[in-house]
C-alpha positions in Angstrom: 0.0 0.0 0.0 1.3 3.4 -0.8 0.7 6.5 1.3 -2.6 7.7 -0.6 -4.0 4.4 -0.4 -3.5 4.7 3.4 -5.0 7.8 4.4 -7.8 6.6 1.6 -8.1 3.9 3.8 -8.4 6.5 6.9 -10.6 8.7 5.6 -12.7 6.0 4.6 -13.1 4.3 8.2 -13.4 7.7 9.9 -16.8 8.2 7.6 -17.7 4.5 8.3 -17.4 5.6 12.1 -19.5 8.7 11.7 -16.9 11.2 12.8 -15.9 14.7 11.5 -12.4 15.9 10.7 -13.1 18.3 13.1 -13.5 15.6 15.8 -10.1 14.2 14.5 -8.5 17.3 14.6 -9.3 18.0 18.2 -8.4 14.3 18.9 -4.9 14.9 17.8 -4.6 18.1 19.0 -4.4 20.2 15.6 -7.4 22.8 13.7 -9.4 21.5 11.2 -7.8 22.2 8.5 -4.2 21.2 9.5 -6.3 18.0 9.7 -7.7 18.1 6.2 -4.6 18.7 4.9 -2.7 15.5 7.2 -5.6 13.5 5.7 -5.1 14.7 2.2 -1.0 14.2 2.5 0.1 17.4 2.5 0.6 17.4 5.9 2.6 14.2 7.6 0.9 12.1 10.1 3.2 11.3 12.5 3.0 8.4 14.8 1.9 9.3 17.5 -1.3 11.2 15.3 -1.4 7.7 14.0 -1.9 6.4 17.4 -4.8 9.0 18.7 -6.5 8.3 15.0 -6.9 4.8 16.3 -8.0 5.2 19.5 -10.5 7.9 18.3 -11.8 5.5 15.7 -11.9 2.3 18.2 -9.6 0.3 15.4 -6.6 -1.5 15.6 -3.4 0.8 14.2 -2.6 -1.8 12.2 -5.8 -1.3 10.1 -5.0 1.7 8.1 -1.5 0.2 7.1 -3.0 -3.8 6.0 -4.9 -4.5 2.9 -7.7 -5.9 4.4 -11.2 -5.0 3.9 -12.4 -3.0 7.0 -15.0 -5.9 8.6 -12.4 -8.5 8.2 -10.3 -6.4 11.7 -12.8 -7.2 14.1 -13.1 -11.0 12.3 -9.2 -11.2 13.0 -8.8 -9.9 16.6 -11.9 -12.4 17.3 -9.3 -15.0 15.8 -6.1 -14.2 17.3 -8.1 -14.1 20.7 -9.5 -17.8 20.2 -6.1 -18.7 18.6 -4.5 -17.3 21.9 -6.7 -19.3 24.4 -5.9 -22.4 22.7 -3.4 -25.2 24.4 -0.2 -25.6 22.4 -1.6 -29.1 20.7 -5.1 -26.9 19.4 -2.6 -24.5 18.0 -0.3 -26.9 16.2 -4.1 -28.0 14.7 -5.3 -25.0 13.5 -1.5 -24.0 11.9 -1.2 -27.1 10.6 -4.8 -26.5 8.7 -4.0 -23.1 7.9 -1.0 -24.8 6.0 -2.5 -27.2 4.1 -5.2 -24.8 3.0 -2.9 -22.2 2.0 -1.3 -25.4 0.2 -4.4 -26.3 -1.5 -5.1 -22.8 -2.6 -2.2 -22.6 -4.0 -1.9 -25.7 -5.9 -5.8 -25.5 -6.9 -4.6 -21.4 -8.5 -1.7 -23.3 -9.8 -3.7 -26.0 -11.5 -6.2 -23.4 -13.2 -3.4 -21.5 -14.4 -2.0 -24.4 -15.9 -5.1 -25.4 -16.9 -6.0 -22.6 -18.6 -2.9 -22.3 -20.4 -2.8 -26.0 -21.8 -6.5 -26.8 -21.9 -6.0 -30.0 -19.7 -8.4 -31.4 -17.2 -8.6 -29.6 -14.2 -7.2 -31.8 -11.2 -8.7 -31.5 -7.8 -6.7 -30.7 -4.5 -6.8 -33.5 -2.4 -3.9 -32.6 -0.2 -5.6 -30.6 2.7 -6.1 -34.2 4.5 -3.1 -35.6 3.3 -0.9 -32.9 4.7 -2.9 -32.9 7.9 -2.5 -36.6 8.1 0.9 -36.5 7.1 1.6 -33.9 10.6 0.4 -36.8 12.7 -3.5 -35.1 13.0 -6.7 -36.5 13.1 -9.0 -36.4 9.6 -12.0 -37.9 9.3 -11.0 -40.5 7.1 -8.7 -41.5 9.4 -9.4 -44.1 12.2 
């Protein structure tokens, strides 16, 4: 992401949240139009600004500088809270699944690409339950 694309991003959550630039500005500790013009990039934000911005909005810093669509924050702090409550063998699970289906993704992209390219069949991708069997885990195939 470039530095229009984040302070797009900004603006764009600051309308989602109903507040004004003037309610920015005064959260940062600037006029409104020093504001306008941080939010336009004439103006650097600095980190600190970055850090009120946040806590004014309620969001995670993190989500003006990720390019992730705006619902999908609350959908990942919800995650990485389960994810952190979990014992050390539910963790190894759930990587272990996140690996294959980043694996299978991957190969399946890979497939239509080729696919595409040389007009074979299209193969499926089978390996999310090898790869979890393969790590020693539980699939339902498996006894």
């Amino acid at each position: 992401m470039n530095e229009q694309d984040i302070l797009n991003r900004l603006r764009i959550i600051r309308t989602i949240k109903g507040t004004s630039q003037k309610m920015m500005a005064q959260a940062i500790g600037c006029n409104k139009n020093e504001y306008t013009q941080k939010e336009k990039g004439t103006i650097p934000v600095t980190t600190e600004e970055w850090l009120k911005i946040a806590k004014t909005l309620d969001v995670p810093v993190e989500s003006f500088f990720m390019n992730i669509p705006f619902d999908t924050v609350e959908e990942s702090k919800f995650l990485l809270y389960g994810f952190n409550r979990l014992t050390s063998r539910g963790r190894m699970i759930i990587m272990a699944l996140l690996d294959a289906l980043l694996r299978a993704q991957w190969s399946e992209f890979r497939t239509k690409m080729h696919t595409r390219r040389k007009g074979t069949k299209r193969k499926t991708s089978d390996g999310v339950l090898k790869g979890l069997s393969e790590k020693g885990l539980k699939t339902p195939s498996s006894p």
